[in-house]
FIKOLZA-1660 file (N, C-alpha, C; in steps of 0.1 Angstrom, whole numbers, plus 5000, padded with zeros to 4 digits):
% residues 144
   i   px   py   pz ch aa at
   1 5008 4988 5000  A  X  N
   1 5000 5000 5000  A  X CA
   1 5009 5013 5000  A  X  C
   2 5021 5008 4999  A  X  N
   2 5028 5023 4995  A  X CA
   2 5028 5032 4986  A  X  C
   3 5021 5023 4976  A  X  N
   3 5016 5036 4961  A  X CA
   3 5000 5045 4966  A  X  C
   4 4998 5042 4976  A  X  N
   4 4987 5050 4976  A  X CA
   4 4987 5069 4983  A  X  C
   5 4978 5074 4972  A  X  N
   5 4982 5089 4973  A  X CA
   5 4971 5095 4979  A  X  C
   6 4967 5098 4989  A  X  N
   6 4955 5109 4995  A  X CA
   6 4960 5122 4991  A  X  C
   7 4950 5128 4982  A  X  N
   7 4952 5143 4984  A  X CA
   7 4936 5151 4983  A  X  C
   8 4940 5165 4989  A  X  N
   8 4928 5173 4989  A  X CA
   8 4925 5183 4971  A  X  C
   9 4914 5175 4965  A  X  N
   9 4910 5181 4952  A  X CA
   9 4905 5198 4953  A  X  C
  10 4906 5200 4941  A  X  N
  10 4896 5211 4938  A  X CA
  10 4884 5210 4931  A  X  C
  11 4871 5221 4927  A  X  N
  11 4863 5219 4920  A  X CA
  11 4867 5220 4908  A  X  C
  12 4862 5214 4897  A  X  N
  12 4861 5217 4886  A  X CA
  12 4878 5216 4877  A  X  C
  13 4879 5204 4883  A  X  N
  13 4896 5203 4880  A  X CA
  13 4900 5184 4874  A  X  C
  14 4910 5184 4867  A  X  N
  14 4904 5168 4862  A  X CA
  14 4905 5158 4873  A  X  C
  15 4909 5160 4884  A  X  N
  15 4909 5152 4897  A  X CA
  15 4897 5152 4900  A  X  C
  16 4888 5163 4901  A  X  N
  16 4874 5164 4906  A  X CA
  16 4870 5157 4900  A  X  C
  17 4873 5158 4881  A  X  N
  17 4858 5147 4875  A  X CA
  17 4862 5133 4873  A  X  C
  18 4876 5131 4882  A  X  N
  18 4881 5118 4885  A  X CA
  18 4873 5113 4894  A  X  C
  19 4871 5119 4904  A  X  N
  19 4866 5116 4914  A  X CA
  19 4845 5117 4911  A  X  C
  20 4844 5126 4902  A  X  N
  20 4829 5126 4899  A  X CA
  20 4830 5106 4889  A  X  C
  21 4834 5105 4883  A  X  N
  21 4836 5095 4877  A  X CA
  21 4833 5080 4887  A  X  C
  22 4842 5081 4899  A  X  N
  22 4841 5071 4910  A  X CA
  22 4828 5070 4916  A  X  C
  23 4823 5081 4918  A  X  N
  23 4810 5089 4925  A  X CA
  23 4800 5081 4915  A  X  C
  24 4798 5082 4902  A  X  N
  24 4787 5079 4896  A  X CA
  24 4786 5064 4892  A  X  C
  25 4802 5059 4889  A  X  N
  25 4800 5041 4892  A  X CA
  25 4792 5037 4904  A  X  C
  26 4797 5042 4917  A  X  N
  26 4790 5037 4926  A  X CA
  26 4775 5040 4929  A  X  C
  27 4775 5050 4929  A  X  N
  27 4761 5057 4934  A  X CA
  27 4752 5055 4923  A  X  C
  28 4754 5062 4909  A  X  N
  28 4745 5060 4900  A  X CA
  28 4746 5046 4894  A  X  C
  29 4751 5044 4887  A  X  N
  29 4752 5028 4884  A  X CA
  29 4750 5015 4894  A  X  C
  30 4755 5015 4901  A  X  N
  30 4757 5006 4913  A  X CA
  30 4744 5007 4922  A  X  C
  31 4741 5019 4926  A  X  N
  31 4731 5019 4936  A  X CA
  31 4721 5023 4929  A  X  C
  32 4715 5029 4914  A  X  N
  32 4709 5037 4909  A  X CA
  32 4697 5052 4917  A  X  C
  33 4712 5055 4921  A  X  N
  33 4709 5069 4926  A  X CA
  33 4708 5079 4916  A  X  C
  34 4699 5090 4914  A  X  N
  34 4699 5092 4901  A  X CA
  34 4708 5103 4902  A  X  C
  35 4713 5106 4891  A  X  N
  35 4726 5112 4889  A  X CA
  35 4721 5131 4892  A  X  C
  36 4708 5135 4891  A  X  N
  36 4707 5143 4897  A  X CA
  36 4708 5151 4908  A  X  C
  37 4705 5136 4917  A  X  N
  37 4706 5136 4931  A  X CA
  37 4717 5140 4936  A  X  C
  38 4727 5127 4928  A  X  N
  38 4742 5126 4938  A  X CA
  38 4752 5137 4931  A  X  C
  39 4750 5143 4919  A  X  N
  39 4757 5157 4922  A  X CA
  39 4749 5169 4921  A  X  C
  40 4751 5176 4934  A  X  N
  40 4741 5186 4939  A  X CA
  40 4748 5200 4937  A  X  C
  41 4736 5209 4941  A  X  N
  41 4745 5224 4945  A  X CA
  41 4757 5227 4955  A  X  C
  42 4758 5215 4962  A  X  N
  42 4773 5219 4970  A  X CA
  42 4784 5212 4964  A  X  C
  43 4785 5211 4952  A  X  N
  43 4794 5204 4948  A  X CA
  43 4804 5213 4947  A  X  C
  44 4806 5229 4946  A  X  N
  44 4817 5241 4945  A  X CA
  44 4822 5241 4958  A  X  C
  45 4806 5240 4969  A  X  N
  45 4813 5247 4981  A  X CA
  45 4816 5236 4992  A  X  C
  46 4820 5223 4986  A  X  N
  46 4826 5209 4994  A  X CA
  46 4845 5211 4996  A  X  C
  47 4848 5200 5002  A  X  N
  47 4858 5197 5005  A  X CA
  47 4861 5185 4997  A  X  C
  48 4870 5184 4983  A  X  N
  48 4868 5171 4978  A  X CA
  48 4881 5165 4982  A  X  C
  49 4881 5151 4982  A  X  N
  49 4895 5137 4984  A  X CA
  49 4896 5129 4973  A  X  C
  50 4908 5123 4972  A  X  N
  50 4910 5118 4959  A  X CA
  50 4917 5104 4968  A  X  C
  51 4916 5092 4967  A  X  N
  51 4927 5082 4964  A  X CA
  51 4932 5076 4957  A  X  C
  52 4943 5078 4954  A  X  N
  52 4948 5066 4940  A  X CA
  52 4956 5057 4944  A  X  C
  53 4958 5045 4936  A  X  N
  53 4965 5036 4942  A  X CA
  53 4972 5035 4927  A  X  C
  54 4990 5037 4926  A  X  N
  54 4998 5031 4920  A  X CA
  54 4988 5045 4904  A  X  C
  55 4986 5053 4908  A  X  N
  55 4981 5067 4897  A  X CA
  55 4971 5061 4896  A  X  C
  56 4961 5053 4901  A  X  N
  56 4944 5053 4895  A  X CA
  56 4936 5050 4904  A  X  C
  57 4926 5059 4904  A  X  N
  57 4918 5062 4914  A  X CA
  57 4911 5056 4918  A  X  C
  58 4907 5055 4931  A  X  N
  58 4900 5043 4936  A  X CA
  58 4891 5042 4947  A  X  C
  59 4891 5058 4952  A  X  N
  59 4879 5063 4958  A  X CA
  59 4877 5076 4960  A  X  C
  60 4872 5079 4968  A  X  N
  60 4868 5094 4970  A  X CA
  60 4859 5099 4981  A  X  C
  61 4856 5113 4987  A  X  N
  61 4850 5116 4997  A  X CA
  61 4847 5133 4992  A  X  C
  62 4835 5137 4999  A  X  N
  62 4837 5149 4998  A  X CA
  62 4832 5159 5018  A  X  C
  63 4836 5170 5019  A  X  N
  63 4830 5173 5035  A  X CA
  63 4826 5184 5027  A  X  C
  64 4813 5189 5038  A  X  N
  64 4814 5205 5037  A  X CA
  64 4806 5212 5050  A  X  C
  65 4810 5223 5051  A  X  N
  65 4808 5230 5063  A  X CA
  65 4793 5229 5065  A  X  C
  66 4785 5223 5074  A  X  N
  66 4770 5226 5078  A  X CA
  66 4769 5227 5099  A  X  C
  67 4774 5243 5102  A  X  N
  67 4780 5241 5114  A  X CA
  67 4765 5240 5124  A  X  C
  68 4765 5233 5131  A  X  N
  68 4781 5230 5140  A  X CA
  68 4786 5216 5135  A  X  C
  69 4785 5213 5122  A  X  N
  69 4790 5201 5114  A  X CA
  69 4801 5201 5106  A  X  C
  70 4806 5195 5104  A  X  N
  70 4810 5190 5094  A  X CA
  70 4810 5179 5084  A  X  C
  71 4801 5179 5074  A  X  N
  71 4792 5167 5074  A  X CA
  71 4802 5163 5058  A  X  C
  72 4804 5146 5063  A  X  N
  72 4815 5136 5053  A  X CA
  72 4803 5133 5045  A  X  C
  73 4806 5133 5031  A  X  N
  73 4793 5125 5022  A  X CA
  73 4802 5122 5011  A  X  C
  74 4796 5116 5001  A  X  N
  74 4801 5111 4986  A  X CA
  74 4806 5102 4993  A  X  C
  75 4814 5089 5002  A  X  N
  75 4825 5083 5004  A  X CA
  75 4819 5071 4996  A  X  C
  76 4832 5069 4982  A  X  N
  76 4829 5056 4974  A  X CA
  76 4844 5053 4968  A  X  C
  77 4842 5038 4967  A  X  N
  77 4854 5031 4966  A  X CA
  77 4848 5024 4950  A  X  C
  78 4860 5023 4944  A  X  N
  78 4853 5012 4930  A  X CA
  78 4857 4999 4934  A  X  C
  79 4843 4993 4929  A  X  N
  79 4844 4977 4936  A  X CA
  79 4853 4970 4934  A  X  C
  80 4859 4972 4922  A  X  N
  80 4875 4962 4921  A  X CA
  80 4882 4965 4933  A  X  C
  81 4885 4976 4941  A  X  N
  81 4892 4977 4955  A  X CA
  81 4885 4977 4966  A  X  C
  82 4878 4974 4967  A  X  N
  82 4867 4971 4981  A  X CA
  82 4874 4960 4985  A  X  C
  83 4878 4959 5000  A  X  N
  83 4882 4946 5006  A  X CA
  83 4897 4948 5012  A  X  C
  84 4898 4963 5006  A  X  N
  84 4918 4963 5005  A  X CA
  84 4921 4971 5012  A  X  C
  85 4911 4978 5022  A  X  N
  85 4916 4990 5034  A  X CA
  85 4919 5004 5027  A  X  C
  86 4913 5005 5015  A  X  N
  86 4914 5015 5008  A  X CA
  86 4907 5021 5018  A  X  C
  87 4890 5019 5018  A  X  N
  87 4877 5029 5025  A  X CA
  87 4890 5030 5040  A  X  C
  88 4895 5031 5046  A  X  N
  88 4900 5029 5062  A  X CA
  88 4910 5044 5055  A  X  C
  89 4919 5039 5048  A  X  N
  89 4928 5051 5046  A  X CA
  89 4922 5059 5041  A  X  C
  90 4912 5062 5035  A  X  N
  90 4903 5075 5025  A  X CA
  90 4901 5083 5042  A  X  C
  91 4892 5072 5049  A  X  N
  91 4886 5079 5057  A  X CA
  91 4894 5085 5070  A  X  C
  92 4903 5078 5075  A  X  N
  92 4915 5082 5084  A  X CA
  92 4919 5099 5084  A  X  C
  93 4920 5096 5065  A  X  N
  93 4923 5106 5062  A  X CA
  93 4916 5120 5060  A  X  C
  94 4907 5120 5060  A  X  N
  94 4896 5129 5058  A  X CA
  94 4894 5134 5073  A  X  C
  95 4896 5124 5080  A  X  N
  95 4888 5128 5094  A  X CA
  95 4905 5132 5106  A  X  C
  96 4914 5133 5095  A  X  N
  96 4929 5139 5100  A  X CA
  96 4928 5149 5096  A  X  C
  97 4920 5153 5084  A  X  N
  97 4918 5169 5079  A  X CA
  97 4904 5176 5087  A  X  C
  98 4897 5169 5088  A  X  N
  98 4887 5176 5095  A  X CA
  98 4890 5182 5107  A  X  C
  99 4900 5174 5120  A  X  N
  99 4906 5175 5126  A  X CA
  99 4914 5189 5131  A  X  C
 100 4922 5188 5120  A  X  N
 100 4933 5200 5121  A  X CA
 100 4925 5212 5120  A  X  C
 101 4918 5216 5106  A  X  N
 101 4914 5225 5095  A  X CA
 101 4900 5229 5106  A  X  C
 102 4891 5217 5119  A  X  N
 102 4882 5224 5116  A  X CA
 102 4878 5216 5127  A  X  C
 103 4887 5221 5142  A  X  N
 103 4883 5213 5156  A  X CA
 103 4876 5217 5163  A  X  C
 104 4866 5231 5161  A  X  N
 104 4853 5230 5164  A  X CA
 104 4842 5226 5160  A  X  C
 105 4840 5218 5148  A  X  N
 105 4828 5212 5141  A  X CA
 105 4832 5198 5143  A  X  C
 106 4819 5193 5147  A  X  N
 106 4816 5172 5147  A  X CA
 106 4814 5170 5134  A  X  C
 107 4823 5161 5133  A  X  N
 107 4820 5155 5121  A  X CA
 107 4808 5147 5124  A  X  C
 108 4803 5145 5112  A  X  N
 108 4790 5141 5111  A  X CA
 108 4783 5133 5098  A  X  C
 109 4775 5121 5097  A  X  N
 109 4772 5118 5081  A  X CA
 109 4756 5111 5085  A  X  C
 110 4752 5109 5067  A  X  N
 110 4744 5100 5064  A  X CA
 110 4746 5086 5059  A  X  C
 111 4751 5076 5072  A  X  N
 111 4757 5067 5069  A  X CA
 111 4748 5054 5058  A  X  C
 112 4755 5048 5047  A  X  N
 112 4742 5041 5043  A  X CA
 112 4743 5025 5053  A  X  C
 113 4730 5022 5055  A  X  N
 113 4729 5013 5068  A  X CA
 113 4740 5003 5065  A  X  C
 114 4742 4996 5055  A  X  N
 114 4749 4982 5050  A  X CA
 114 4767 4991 5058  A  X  C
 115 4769 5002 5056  A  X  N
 115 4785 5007 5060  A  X CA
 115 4785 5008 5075  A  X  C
 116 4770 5009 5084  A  X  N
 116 4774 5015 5094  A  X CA
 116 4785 5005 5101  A  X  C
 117 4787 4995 5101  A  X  N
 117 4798 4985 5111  A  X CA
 117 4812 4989 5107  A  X  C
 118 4815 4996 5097  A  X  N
 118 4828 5000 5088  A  X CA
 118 4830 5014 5096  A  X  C
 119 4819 5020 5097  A  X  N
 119 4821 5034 5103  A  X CA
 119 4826 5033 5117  A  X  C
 120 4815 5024 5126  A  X  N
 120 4816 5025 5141  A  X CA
 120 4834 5017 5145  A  X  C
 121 4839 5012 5135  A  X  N
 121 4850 5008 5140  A  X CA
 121 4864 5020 5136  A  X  C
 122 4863 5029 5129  A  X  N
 122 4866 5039 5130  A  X CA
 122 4862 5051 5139  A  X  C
 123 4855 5044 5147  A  X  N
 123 4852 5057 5161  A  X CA
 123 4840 5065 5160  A  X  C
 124 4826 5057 5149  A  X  N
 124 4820 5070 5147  A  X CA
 124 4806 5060 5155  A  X  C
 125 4798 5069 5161  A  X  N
 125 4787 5065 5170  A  X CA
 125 4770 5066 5162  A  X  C
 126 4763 5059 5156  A  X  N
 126 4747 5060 5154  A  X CA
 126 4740 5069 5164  A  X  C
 127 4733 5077 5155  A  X  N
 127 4727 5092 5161  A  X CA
 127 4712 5090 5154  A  X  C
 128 4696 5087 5170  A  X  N
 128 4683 5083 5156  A  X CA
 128 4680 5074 5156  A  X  C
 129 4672 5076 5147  A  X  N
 129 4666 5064 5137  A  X CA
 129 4676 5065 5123  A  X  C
 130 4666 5052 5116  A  X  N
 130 4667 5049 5104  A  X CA
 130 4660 5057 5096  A  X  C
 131 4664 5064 5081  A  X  N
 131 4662 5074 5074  A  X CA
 131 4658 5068 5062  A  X  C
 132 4655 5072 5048  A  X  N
 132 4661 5069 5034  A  X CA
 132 4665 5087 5028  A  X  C
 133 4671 5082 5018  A  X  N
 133 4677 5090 5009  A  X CA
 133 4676 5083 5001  A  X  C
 134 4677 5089 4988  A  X  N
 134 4673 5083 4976  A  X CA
 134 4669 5067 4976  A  X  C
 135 4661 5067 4986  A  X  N
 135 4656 5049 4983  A  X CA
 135 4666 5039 4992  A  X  C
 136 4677 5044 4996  A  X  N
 136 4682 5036 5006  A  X CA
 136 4683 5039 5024  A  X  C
 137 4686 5027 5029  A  X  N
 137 4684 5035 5045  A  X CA
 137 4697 5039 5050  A  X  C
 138 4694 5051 5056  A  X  N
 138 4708 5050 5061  A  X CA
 138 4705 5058 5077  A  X  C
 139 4717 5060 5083  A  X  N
 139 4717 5062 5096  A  X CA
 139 4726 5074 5100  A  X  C
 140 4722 5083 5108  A  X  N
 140 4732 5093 5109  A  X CA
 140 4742 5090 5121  A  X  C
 141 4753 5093 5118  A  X  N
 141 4762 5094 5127  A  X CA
 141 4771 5103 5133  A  X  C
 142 4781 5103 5142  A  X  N
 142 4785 5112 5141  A  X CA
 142 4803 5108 5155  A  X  C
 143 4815 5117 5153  A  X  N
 143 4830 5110 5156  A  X CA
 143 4827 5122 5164  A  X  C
 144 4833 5113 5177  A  X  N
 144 4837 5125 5191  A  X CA
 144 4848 5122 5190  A  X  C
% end
């Protein structure tokens, strides 16, 4: 796992529609979220993540300010690397930036239910009930 590169993207940059690309395998194709849905109006004013492994990308995340939040969304991995501790480093990492950049806001998500056991072992706690979003359930949570 040495070739793998976290870094923080920009909007509208070919990293971004690297990362829009990972986003719509999973979410649109894979989960048939409709592609209206999953790229929204905060797509300028997010925080986007890139991971590549060995130059090709293989997941992604995006955060954005909703205070007293900081709320993680987009996180998707392409299924050829599911299994490989990619999702662990994306998110490590994201939540080492939220950290530094932004230690008065709780991180916070809309976890989809099938992830929450991936999340809680990263330290993040079920907040609620059970929700849907676009047709799936998910759960909110949130990292103290």
């Amino acid at each position: 796992m040495n070739d793998l590169i976290f870094r923080k993207i920009f909007y509208n940059t070919p990293e971004y529609l690297e990362a829009l690309t990972i986003r719509k395998e999973v979410f649109v194709k894979e989960q048939n979220v409709p592609e209206e849905i999953e790229i929204d109006e905060f797509e300028c004013n997010s925080h986007h993540f890139l991971l590549t492994q060995a130059s090709v990308p293989v997941a992604c995340g995006r955060m954005r300010l909703k205070s007293p939040y900081i709320k993680f969304e987009r996180i998707a991995g392409l299924k050829s690397y599911r299994g490989m501790g990619l999702g662990r480093v994306l998110m490590e990492n994201m939540q080492e930036f939220a950290r530094l950049h932004y230690p008065e806001l709780t991180p916070y998500m809309h976890s989809q239910v099938d992830a929450v056991p991936f999340y809680e072992k990263l330290g993040w706690t079920r907040q609620g009930e059970i929700f849907f979003e676009a047709g799936i359930p998910h759960q909110a949570m949130t990292l103290t």
